[in-house]
C-alpha positions, -999 to 999 in steps of 0.1 A, spaced: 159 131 212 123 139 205 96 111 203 87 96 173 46 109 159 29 88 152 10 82 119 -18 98 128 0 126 146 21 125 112 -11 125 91 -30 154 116 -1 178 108 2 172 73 -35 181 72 -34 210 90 -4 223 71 -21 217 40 -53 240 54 -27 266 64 -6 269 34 -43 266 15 -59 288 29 -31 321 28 -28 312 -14 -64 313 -15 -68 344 1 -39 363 -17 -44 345 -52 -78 334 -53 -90 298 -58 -89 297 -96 -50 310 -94 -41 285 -67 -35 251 -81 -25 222 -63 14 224 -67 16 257 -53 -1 243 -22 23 217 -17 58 237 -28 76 247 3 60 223 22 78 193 16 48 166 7 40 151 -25 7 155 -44 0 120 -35 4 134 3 -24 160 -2 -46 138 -19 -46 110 6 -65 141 26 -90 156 0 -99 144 -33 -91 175 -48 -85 213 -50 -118 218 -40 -120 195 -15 -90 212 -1 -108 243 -6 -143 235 13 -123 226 41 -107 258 45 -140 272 46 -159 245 69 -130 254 93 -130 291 92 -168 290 98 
């Protein structure tokens, strides 16, 4: 049996999974074609999920690009 996370291990990988799944959409679709439900799809959180981490797409967005730089 694994060990329960956490809710800030559980909040630290829905982050990160959001940056991830973020940051591939915007570089194959760009930012304006990538809109918030496409983010969230396939990985299983709810919009409320992604905006309990940023306030918005481009909040979501200047994170990607704080992190890659």
């Amino acid at each position: 049996m694994s060990p329960k996370l956490t809710k800030a291990e559980q909040t630290r990988r829905t982050r990160r999974a959001i940056l991830n799944r973020a940051r591939h959409l915007f570089a194959t679709q760009g930012y304006a074609a990538t809109g918030t439900e496409a983010i969230i799809s396939d990985l299983g959180i709810t919009r409320g999920a992604l905006y309990h981490q940023f306030s918005d797409k481009l909040g979501v967005f200047k994170a990607v690009v704080v992190e890659a730089y």
